[in-house]
N, C-alpha and C positions, 0 to 999 in steps of 0.2 A: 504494500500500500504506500501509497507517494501525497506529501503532502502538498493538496491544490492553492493556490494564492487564491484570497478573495474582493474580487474587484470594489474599493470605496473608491469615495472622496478622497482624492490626492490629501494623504494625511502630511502636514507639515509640522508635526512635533512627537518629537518621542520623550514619553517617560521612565526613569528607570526605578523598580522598587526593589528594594534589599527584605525579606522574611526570612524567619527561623532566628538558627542561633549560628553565629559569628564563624566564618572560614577564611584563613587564610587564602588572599588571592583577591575578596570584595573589590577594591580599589580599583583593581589590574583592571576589571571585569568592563567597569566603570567609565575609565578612563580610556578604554579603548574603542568601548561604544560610540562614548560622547565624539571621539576624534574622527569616526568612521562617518557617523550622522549627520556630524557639523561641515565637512567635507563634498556630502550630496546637499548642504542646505540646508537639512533637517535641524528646526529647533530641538534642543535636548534639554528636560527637565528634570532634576531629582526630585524626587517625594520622599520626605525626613518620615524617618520613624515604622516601614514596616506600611502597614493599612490603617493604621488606629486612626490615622484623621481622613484619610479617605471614606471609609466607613462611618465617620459621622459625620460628612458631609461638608468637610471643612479644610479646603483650599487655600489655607494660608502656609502651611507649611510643603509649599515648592517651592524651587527654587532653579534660574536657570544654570545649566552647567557649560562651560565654553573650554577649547583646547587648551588657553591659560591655562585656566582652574586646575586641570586633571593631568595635564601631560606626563606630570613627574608623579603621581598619585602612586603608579605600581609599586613603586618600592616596599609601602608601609601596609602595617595589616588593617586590621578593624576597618568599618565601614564610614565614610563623609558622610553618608545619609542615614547614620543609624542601623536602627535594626527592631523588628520585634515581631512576636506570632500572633498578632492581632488576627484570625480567621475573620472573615468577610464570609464565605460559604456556610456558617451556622444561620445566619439568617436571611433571608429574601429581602428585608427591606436595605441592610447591610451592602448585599449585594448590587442592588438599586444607587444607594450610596454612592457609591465605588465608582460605577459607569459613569453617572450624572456628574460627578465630583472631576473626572478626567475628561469630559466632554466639555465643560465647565471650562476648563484649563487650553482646549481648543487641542487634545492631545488623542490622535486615531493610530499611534503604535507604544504597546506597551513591552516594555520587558522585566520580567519577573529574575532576579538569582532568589535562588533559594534551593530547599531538600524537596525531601517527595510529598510535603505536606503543601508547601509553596507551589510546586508543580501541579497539586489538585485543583487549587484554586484557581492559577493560570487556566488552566482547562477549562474553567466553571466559567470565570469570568469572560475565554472567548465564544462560548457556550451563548450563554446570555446578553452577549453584545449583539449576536446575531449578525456579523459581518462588518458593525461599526467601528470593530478596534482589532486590528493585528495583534498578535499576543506571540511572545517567544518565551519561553524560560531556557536559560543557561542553570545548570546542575550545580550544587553548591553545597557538598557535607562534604565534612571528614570522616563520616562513619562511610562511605564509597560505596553507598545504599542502593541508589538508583537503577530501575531497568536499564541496565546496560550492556554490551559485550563484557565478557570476564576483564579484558587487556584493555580498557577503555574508561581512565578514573573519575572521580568527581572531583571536582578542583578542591584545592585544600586539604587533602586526604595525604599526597605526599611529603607536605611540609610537616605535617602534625604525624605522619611518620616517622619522620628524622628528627624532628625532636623528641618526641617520644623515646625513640633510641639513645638518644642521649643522655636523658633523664633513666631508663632504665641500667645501663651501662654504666655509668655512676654506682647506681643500687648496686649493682652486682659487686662492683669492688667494694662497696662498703660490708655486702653482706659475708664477701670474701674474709674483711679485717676481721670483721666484731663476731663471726660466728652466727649470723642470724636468718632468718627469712624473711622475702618482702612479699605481700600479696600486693600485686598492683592493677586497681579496678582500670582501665580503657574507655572512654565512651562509644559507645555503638548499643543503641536502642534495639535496634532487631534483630542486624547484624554484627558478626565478628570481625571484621573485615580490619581496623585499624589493631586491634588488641593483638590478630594474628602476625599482620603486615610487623608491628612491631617485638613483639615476644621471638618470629622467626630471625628477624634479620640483628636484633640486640646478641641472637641465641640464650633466650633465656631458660631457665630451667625446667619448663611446662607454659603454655599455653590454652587456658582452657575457654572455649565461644559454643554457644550454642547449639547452632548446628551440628554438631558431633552427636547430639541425641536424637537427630533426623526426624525432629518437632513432637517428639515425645517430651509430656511434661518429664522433670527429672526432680525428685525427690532433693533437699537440701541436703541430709546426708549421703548421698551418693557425691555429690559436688564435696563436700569436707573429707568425705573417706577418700577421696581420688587426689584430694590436696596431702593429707595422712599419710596415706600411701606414699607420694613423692618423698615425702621427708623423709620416714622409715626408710624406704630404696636410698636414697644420699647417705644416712646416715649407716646403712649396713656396708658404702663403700669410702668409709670413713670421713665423712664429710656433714658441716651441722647447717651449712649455708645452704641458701637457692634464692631465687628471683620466679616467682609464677606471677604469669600475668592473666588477668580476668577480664572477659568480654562482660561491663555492666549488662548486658543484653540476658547474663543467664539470670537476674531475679527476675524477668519475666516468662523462665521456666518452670520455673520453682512455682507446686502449687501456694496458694494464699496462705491456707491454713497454716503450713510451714513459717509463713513471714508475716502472722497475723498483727504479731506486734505492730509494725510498719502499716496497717489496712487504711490510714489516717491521711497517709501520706498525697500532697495537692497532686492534681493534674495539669495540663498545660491547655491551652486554648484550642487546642486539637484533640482533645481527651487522652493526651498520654501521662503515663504516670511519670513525675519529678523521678529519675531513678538516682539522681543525686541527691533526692533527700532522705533514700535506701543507703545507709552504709554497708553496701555489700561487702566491701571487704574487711571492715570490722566485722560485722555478723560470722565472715568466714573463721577470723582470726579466732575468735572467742569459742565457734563451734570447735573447730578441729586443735586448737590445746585443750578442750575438755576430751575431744576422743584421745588424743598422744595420753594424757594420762592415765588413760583407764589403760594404757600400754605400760603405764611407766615410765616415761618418755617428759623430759621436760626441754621445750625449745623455744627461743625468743623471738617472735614472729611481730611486723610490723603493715599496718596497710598503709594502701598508698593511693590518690587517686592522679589521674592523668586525665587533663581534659579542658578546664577551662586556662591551664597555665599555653594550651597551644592552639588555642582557637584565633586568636588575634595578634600569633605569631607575624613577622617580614616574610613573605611567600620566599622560601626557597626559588633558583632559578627552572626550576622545571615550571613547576606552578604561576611562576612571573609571566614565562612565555607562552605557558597553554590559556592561562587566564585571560590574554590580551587576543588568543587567536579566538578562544568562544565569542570577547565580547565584539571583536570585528566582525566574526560572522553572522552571529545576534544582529546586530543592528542592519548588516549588507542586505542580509534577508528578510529583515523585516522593511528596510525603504525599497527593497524589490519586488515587495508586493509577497512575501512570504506571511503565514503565521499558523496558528493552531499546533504547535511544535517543540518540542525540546531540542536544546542544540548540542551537537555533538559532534566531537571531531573524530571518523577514524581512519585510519591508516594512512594519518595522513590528509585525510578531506574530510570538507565540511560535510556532516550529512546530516540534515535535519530528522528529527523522527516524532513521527504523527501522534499528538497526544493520544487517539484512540488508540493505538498498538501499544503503551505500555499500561494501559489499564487495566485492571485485575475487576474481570466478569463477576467473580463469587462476590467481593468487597466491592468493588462501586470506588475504591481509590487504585491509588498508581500504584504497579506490583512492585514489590523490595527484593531485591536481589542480594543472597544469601553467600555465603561461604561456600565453594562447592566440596564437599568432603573428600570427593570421589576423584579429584583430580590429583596429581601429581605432584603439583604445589604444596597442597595441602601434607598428601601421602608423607613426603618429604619432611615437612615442618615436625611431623610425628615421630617420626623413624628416628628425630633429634631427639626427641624432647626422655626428662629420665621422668618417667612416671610407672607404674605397676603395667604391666601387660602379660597378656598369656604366657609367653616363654619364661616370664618369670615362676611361674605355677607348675609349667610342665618339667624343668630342669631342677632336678633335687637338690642340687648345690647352691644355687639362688634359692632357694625354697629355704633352704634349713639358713643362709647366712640372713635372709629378711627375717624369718623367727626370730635370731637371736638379738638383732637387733629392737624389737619390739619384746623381748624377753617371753616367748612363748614356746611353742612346739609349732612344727611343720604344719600340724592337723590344724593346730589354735590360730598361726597365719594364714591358713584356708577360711576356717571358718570367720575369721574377721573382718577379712579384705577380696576376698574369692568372689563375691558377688561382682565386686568392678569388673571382670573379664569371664564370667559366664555369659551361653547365649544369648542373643540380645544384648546385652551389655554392649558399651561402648568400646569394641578394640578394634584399631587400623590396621588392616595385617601389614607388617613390617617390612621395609625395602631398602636394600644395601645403602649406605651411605656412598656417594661421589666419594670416586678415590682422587685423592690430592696429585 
């Protein structure tokens, strides 16, 4: 399916709205539009703040943007125009709002950044224009959520990699000095995608994203005994350190009742739960020193969270240069008579893709694209990482040295930790590591 341009009134002003939460790259996005737009003629406006004043009807918060303004903007993170999850799609007259408010302003192409909750709206709102406003959204997490090809990022996702890396790479030598564990929670809401991106390439000591339970809910202690496990396994090849890093994504596997304490906890204007106001990885920390001790076992475990220290990072240069291609082609597309689209670059070329093709038929929003377990990539990240696995169980001499490290018998380590890798259970079967 190919997306048709639909013939208006020669629109002579584009607006650009920033939604969601903060990704390195904003700026670039920005800044390359306005240069693109300003060049065909095209007036360029920013809208401060997300929708919140759009949605209530209130036009004073634009402002025009010119190649001055932005030229140099790429370099720095955070957004010129703000940012917020104001939804406009929760109500019809909201929605009304929004049109009237950008018709108002004499504005017939919009472009949306933002995640896949921003991408809805984009949809809705060219939905509802009925053909009087071109609409593009450019892709915008760092949790690199979006229906997309697997090799094909969302901006912001590789800077908040690499730093991520760094921050975890740190942990590691500290956990090296002091003898301890860091549990380090990631953000990615539904996906693992940045927690893996970074736990693989830090090499840290486990890994763990949701996906691996292949959308099976996963009991809380399954997640503690698989953390347990890791340490035990370190500590039976003399070692009291690790670094695991945690996809926040898993307390939305985790049934309720398990995290009932937490049932309080706000939502966001999208109805997602705050999973930052889940201390998942304290929850973890406190769970799994209470299971090490019913071993015997005493270790100094620390959490950690990563996420809002790299959201409104300086885009690394990958992200600088792909930010600026989305927002060229965003805006080229849109004064060419393009919309109804998300933008995207691959192999190299623009290819626009038709909000209808990433919409998820069962849910009624944009489908999220997952972690693939099944691939090679991932196969790989596992085969790293030291956690409990089958061969652990079936080789007696690993069997009897994990005992003794938890102070039990072979049987007493079966029956304690044996469930992580019976059937069903979460185990990748193993593949040689790349020989150096």
């Amino acid at each position: 399916m190919t997306s048709s341009p639909i013939t208006v009134p020669s629109p002579s002003k584009l607006a650009i709205v920033v939604a969601g939460g903060p990704a390195p790259g904003i700026n670039s996005v920005i800044g390359a539009a306005t240069i693109r737009a300003s060049l065909s003629g095209v007036e360029v406006v920013g809208i401060q703040e997300g929708f919140q004043w759009l949605m209530a009807g209130d036009d004073s918060h634009a402002a025009p943007l010119t190649i001055e303004q932005t030229s140099r903007i790429h370099f720095r993170g955070g957004s010129c125009l703000g940012i917020s999850r104001a939804n406009p799609t929760k109500k019809p007259e909201h929605m009304q709002n929004v049109l009237r408010t950008l018709d108002r302003l004499g504005v017939g192409m919009l472009m949306t950044i933002g995640g896949d909750d921003t991408c809805f709206t984009a949809h809705k709102l060219a939905q509802a224009a009925g053909g009087r406003l071109r609409v593009a959204h450019v892709p915008k997490t760092i949790d690199n959520d979006l229906d997309l090809p697997h090799d094909v990022w969302t901006f912001g996702y590789q800077t908040a990699r690499a730093l991520g890396v760094d921050i975890v790479q740190n942990l590691m030598v500290d956990a090296k000095t002091t003898g301890r564990w860091y549990f380090v929670v990631a953000m990615g809401r539904k996906a693992g995608h940045l927690a893996l991106g970074i736990g693989k390439a830090a090499g840290a000591t486990l890994t763990l994203v949701s996906e691996e339970f292949r959308g099976r809910k996963v009991r809380l202690a399954t997640i503690v005994d698989t953390l347990a496990g890791a340490i035990v396994k370190r500590l039976a090849a003399g070692r009291t350190d690790g670094v695991a890093v945690l996809a926040e994504g898993l307390a939305e596997v985790v049934p309720p009742e398990d995290l009932a304490e937490f049932a309080t906890a706000e939502r966001d204007e999208h109805g997602n739960l705050r999973l930052d106001e889940i201390n998942f990885g304290d929850i973890c920390k406190t769970r799994v020193r209470q299971r090490l001790a019913e071993m015997g076992i005493k270790a100094t475990m620390v959490a950690k969270n990563i996420g809002y220290e790299v959201r409104c990072a300086d885009p690394i240069p990958f992200d600088m240069e792909y930010t600026r291609d989305l927002g060229y082609c965003g805006a080229e597309y849109l004064v060419d008579g393009g919309t109804n689209a998300l933008v995207s670059i691959q192999q190299g070329r623009f290819k626009p893709v038709p909000f209808d093709d990433i919409m998820d038929a069962k849910t009624g929003r944009m489908r999220i694209r997952m972690v693939d377990v099944d691939s090679d990539r991932y196969r790989i990240a596992y085969a790293y990482m030291l956690r409990l696995k089958r061969g652990d169980f079936d080789d007696a001499a690993a069997l009897a040295k994990l005992a003794e490290a938890a102070h039990t018998t072979p049987e007493g380590f079966r029956a304690l930790l044996g469930h992580l890798v019976e059937d069903g259970a979460t185990d990748v079967p193993s593949i040689a590591p790349p020989r150096a």
